[in-house]
N, C-alpha and C positions, 0 to 999 in steps of 0.2 A: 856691684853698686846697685841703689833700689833708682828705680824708675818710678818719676811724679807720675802720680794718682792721678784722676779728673779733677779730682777734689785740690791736688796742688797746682794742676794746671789752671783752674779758675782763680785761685788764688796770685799767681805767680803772674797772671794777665792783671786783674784786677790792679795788685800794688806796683805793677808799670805803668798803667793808666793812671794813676792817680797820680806817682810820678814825674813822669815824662811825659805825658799826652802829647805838652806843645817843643818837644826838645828837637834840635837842630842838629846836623852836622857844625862841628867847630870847625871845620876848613873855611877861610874867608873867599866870598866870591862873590861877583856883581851881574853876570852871568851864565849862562848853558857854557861859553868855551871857556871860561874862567872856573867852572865846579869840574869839567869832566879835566882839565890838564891838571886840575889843585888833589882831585881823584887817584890820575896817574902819577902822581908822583908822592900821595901820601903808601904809596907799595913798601912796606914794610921801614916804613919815615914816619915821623909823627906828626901830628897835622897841625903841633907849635913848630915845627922847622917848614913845613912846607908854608907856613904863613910870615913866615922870616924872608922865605925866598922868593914866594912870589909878585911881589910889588914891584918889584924893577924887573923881573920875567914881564908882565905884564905889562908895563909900562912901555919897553922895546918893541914888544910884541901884541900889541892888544887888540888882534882878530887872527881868525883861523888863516885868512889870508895871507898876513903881514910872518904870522909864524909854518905858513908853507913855505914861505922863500929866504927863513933863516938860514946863517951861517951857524953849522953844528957845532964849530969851537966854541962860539958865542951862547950861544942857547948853554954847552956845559960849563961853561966858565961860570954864569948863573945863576944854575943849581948844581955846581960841585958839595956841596956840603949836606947835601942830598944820597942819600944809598943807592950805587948801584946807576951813578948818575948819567953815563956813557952810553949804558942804553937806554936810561928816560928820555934824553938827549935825542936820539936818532928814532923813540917811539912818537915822540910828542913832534915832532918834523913828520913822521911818516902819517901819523892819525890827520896833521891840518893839513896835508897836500890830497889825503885821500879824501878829503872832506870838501876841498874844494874843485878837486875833480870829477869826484861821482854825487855828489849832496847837493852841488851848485852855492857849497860856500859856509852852510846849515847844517848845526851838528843835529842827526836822526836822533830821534824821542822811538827810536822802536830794538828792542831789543838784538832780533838778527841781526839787524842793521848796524847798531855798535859793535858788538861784536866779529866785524869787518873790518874795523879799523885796528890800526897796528898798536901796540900795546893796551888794547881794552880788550879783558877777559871777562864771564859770565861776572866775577863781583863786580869787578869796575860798571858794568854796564848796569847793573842792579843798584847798585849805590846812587848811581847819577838817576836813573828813572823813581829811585825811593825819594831822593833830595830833592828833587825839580820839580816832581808831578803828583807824590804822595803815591807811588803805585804801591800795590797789593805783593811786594815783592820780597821777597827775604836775602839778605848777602851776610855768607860768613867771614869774616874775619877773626884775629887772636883772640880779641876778646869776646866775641858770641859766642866760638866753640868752646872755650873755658865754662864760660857762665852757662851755658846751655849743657853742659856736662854735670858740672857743680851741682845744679837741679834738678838734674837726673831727667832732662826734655829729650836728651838724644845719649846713646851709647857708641856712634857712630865713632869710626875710626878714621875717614875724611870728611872734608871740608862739602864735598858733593854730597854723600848719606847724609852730611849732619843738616844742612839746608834742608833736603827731602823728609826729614823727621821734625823739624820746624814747622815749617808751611802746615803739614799734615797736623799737626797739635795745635797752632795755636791759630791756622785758620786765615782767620779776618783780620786788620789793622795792623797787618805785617809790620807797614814801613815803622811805624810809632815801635811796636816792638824790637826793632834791630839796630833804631836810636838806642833805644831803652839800653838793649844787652851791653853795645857797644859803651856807654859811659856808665854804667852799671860796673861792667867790667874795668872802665880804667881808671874810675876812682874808689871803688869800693870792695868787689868781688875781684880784686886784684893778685895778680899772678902769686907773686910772693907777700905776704903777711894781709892779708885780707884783714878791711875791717868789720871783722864779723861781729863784734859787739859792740863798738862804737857808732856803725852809721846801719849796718845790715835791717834792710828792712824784712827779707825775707829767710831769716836763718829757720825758722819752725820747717821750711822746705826744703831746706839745703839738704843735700845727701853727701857731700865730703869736702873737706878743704882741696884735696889733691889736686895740682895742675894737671892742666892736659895737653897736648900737642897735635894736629893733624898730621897722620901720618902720611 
């Protein structure tokens, strides 16, 4: 597969910015503990079921405190309809008691520092400092490493390489970028049947329809 040029990667930056500049995460939140649980629990969920589920999650529970000292039947009961929701269940209990025992209650804005907490990995923590604070930060998910394959930005075989050949390409204005890929990816540069000539803004730089997987 060919690998974007400078010339596609100015391009490929350009028509996300014109884009997406001001685009958002679609997970609903009102605050920092309300984005990083809506974070954890969009892991492999879509973030219209996690917005189904979490209004009465939050509602029961609406501080890091109140959901340290949940009842874990209760917390799954939920978000049963959630993937994998047994051990969201017991991360999202473990993340607010760790939070309120070493943080003094305040979920940390620094990246080690999240990733301390129980069920928050380098994306989750990357997501949450990209949505919150606009950081310079890049997180892969399905749909970046498709799209980032698709355009030939990374040949990367994980999810780790294909970050590290991101940042490295495209630099500056990361967080707006990994908006970008991400709903790029899940409405248009879509897994199966892309619409490549109906909405594609960037087919001139595409290098293959082929999905791709992190291995």
């Amino acid at each position: 597969m060919k690998k974007a040029t400078k010339k596609d990667i100015a391009h490929i930056k350009e028509k996300f910015l014109e884009h997406y500049k001001d685009a958002k995460t679609e997970l609903k939140y009102g605050n920092l503990y309300e984005l990083i649980v809506s974070v954890m629990l969009s892991a492999q969920c879509t973030d219209k079921r996690v917005n189904i589920i979490t209004p009465a999650l939050f509602k029961k529970y609406p501080t890091t405190e109140a959901l340290s000292k949940a009842n874990i039947d209760k917390v799954k009961e939920l978000i049963k309809s959630c993937s994998f929701f047994n051990n969201k269940a017991k991360n999202l209990i473990g993340m607010a008691k760790k939070v309120v025992d070493e943080f003094d209650g305040e979920i940390p804005l620094d990246e080690k520092k999240l990733i301390t907490l129980p069920g928050v990995g380098q994306k989750t923590a990357h997501v949450v400092m990209i949505e919150f604070t606009n950081a310079n930060l890049m997180a892969v998910d399905t749909h970046v490493f498709r799209v980032s394959h698709r355009l030939g930005l990374s040949d990367a075989k994980t999810v780790e390489k294909t970050e590290e050949e991101l940042v490295k390409k495209l630099k500056d204005d990361l967080h707006i970028f990994h908006q970008a890929m991400v709903l790029f990816g899940r409405y248009i540069c879509t897994a199966k049947n892309p619409k490549c000539d109906e909405k594609c803004f960037l087919k001139e730089v595409c290098k293959t329809k082929k999905s791709f997987k992190a291995s």
